[in-house]
N, C-alpha and C positions, 0 to 999 in steps of 0.2 A: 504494500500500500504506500508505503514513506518512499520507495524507492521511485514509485512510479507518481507520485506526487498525487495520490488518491482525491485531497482533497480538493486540488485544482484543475482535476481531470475527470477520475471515476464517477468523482460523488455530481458531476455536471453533466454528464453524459448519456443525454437523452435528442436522441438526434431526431425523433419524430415531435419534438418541441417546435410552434413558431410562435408567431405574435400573437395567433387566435387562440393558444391552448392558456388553458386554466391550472392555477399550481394552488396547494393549499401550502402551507407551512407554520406546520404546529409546534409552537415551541420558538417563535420567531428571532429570540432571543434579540441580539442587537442589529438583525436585520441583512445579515450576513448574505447569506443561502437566497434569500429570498431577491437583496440585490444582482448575486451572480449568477443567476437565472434569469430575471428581468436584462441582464446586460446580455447575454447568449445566445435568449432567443426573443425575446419582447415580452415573452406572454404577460400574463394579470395573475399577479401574486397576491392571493388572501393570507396574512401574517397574522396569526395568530396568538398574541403573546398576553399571557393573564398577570405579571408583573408589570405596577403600574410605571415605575423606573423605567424598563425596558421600553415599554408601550412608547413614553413618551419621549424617549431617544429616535424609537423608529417614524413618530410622527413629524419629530421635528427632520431626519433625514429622509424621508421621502413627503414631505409636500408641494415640492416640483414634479413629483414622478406619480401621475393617475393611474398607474398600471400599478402599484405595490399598492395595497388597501391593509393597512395593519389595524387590527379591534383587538377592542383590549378586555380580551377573556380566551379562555381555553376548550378545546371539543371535549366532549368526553359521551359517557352512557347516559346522563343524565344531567338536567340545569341541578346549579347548587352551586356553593360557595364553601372554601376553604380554605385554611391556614396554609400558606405558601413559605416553606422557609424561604433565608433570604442569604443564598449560598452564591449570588453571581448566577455563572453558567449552570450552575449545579442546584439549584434553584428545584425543591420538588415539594409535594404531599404526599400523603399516605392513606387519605380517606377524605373523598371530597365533602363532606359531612362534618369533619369535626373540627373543631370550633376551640381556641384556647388562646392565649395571650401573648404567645410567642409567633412570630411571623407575621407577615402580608397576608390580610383578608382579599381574595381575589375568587372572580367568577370563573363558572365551566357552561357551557350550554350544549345542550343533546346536539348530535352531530346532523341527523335528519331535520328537526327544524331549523338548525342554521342552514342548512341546503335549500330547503326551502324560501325561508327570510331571504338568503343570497339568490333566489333565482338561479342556482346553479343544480344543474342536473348530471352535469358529469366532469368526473376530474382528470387530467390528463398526468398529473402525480402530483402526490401526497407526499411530504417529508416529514416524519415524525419523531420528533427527538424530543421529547415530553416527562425525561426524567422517572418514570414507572406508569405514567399515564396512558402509556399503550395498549396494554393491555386492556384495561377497561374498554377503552376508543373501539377497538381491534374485534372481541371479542361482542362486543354490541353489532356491529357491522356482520360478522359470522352467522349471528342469533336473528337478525332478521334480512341473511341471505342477500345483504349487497354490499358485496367486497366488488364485485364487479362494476359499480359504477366508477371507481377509480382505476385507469390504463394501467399506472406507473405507481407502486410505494418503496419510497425510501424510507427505513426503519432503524434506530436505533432502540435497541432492545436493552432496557434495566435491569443488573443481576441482583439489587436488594429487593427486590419484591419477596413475599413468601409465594414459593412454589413457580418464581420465576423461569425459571428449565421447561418444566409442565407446561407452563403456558405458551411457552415463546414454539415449542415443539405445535401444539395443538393449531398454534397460529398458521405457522410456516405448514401446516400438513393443509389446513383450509386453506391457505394461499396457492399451494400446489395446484388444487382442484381447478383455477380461471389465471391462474400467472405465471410467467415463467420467473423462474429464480436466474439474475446474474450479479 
């Protein structure tokens, strides 16, 4: 990966991208991924970022750029709100439910009705790097049988979850069934 400069090669390389396809990017962090996509191939990048910090780094550096749309909340299985530590990149929860004094109170919204809200019926890739939040996102998607409305998912997958192996396994065997793995 390091050798072949993965993250300014592999991790962009999606050659059926143009200016008409649709990207989500969950986890938008400081806007990264979602600029060097929009620089690549044009498309319209929905940045997803539930860190109000972040959110409003990526507002201030894309309000030239109508094509990057950052909101500032997270996909998941279900709307709800949760304590977001406050780790930079590393940035996560653990139960979008619970509620305590420590961290950033931040929003998550069901990923079907944000589809709908967005008027968007299909994604051309997903990049999801959401700190353990995948799985719930992932695993909703499976449960109501459309993983195929998105072409392309790029995935990083969290190994503190409990039973993270399990899941990332069940994922990747549903992903098999409409995608190809590269």
């Amino acid at each position: 990966w390091f050798k072949d400069r993965g993250d300014e090669t592999l991790r962009l390389d999606y050659p059926e991208l143009n200016e008409n396809s649709v990207v989500f990017d969950l986890g938008g962090y400081k806007g990264d991924f979602a600029q060097a996509i929009n620089d690549k191939y044009g498309s319209t990048v929905y940045l997803f970022e539930p860190h109000p910090s972040f959110y409003e780094a990526c507002v201030k550096r894309f309000v030239s750029n109508d094509k990057i749309i950052p909101l500032n909340y997270g996909l998941s299985d279900k709307d709800g709100r949760f304590i977001l530590s406050d780790n930079f990149d590393g940035s996560s929860f653990s139960n979008p439910n619970h509620q305590d004094k420590d961290g950033i109170v931040c929003e998550v919204k069901e990923i079907f009705q944000t589809f709908d809200m967005l008027e968007v019926t299909d994604i051309d890739l997903m990049k999801i790097n959401i700190e353990g939040g995948e799985y719930p996102v992932l695993l909703h998607m499976i449960s109501e049988e459309k993983l195929s409305l998105v072409t392309n998912y790029q995935i990083q997958f969290h190994k503190f979850i409990d039973g993270a192996e399990e899941l990332r396994n069940k994922i990747i065997e549903e992903l098999a069934k409409t995608h190809k793995r590269t």
